[in-house]
C-alpha positions as CSV (number, residue, x, y, z in Angstrom):
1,X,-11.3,-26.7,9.6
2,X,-14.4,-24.5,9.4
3,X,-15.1,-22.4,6.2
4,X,-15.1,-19.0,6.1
5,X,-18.1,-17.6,4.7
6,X,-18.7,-13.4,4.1
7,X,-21.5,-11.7,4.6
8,X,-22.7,-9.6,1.3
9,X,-22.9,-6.7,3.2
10,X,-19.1,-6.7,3.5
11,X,-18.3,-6.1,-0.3
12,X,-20.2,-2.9,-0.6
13,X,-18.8,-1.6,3.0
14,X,-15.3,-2.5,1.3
15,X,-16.5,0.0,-1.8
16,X,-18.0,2.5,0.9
17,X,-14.1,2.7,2.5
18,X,-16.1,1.3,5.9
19,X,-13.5,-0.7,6.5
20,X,-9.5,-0.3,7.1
21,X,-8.8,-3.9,7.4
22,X,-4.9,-3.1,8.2
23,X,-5.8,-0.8,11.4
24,X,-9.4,-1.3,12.6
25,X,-10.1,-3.4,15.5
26,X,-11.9,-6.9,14.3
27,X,-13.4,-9.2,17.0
28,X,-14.9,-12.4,16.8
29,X,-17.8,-13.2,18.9
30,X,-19.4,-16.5,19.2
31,X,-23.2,-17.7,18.1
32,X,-25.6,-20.5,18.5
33,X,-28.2,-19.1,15.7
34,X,-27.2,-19.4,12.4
35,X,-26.4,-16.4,10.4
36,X,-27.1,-15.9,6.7
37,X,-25.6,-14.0,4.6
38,X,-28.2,-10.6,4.1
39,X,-27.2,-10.0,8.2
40,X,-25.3,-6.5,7.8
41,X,-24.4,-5.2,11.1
42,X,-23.5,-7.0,15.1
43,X,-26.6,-5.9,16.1
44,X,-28.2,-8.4,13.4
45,X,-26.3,-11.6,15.2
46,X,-28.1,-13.5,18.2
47,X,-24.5,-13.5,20.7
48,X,-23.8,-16.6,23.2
49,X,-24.4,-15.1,27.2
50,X,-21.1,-13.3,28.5
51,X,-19.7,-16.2,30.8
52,X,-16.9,-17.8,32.3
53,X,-13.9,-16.5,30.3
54,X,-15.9,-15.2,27.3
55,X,-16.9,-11.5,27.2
56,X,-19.9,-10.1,25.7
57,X,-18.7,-8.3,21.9
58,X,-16.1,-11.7,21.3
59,X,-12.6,-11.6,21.5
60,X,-10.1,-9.0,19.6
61,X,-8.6,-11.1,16.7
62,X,-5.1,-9.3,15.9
63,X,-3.9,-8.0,12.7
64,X,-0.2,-10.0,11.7
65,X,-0.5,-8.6,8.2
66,X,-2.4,-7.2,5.2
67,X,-1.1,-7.0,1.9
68,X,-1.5,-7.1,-2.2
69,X,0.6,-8.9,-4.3
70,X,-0.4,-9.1,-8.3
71,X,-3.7,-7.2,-7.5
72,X,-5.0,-9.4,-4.7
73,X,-5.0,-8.3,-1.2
74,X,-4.8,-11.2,1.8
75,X,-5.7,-9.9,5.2
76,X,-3.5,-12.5,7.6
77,X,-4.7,-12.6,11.5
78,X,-3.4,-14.3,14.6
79,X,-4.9,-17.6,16.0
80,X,-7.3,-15.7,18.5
81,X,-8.0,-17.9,21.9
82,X,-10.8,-18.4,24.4
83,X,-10.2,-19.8,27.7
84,X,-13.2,-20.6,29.5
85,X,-12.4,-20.0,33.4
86,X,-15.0,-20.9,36.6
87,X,-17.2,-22.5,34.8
88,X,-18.2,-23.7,31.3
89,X,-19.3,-21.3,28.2
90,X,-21.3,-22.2,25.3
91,X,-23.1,-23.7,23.3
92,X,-22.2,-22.1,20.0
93,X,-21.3,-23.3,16.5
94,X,-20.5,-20.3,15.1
95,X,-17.8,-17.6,14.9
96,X,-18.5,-14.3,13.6
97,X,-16.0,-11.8,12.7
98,X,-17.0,-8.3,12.9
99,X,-15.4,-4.6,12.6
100,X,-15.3,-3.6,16.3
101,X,-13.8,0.0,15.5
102,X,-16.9,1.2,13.1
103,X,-20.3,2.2,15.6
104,X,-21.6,3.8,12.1
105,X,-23.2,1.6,10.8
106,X,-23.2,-0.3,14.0
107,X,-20.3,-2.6,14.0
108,X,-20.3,-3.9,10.2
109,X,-20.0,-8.1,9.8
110,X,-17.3,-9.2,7.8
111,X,-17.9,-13.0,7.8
112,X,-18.3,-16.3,9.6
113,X,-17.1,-20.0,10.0
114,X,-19.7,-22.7,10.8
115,X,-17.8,-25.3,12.9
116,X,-20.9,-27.7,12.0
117,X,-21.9,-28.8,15.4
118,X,-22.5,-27.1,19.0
119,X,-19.6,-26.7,20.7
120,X,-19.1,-26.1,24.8
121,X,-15.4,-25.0,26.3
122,X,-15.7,-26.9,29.4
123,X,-13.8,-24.4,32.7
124,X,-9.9,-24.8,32.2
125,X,-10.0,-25.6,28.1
126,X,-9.7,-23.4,25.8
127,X,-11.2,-22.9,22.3
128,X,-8.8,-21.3,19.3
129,X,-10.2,-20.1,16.2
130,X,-7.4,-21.0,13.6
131,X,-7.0,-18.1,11.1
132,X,-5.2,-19.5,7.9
133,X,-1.7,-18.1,8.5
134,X,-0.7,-18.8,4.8
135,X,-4.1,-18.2,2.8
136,X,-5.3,-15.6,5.0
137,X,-8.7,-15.2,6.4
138,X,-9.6,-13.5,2.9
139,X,-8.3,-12.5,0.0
140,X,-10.1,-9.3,-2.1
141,X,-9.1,-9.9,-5.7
């Protein structure tokens, strides 16, 4: 399973109340260039070509639960899927969660898993991006 990894951005737009993790609209949109960790906003991430099943701005990852329990809060989303249809899409290796809802300051990144090689979703297959259902995709302690 690919790690997630946050961009340092994301902690101060948590302090800034950019982000309402329990109601905004987070989407994950798929890469082929690496991002680093001083990228701040969507604009900042080189997106794979809208094609066959896969729709420029990612795919809406929905909310299943955010919560605190003894001061730490675990934001819990749903497996989000990508079928690729008439053709093939890709290459990407990355998979970039972003805040879809905010367009000031232009889309804010969250984070991103590196699935460690290029990866193509040949027409009738679909790719899933499994969000840890028990861990949660983050925890802010």
């Amino acid at each position: 399973m690919a790690t997630f990894n946050k961009f340092n951005q994301f902690a101060e737009d948590i302090a800034k109340k950019v982000h309402n993790l329990n109601s905004d609209t987070l989407k994950v949109a798929l890469s082929n260039t690496a991002p680093v960790a001083t990228n701040a906003v969507f604009a900042d991430i080189t997106e794979i070509t809208a094609q066959n099943g896969y729709s420029a701005g990612g795919a809406t990852a929905t909310f299943t639960s955010g919560a605190q329990t003894s001061g730490s809060y675990k934001l819990v989303l749903v497996d989000t899927t990508i079928t690729a249809s008439g053709g093939n899409f890709g290459p990407f290796r990355y998979v970039v969660l972003y805040n879809s809802t905010q367009t000031s300051p232009n889309k804010p990144l969250i984070g991103y898993y590196d699935y460690g090689t290029n990866l193509t979703v040949t027409s009738g297959n679909s790719f899933t991006v499994d969000f840890d259902g028990t861990n949660g995709v983050l925890t802010l302690a």
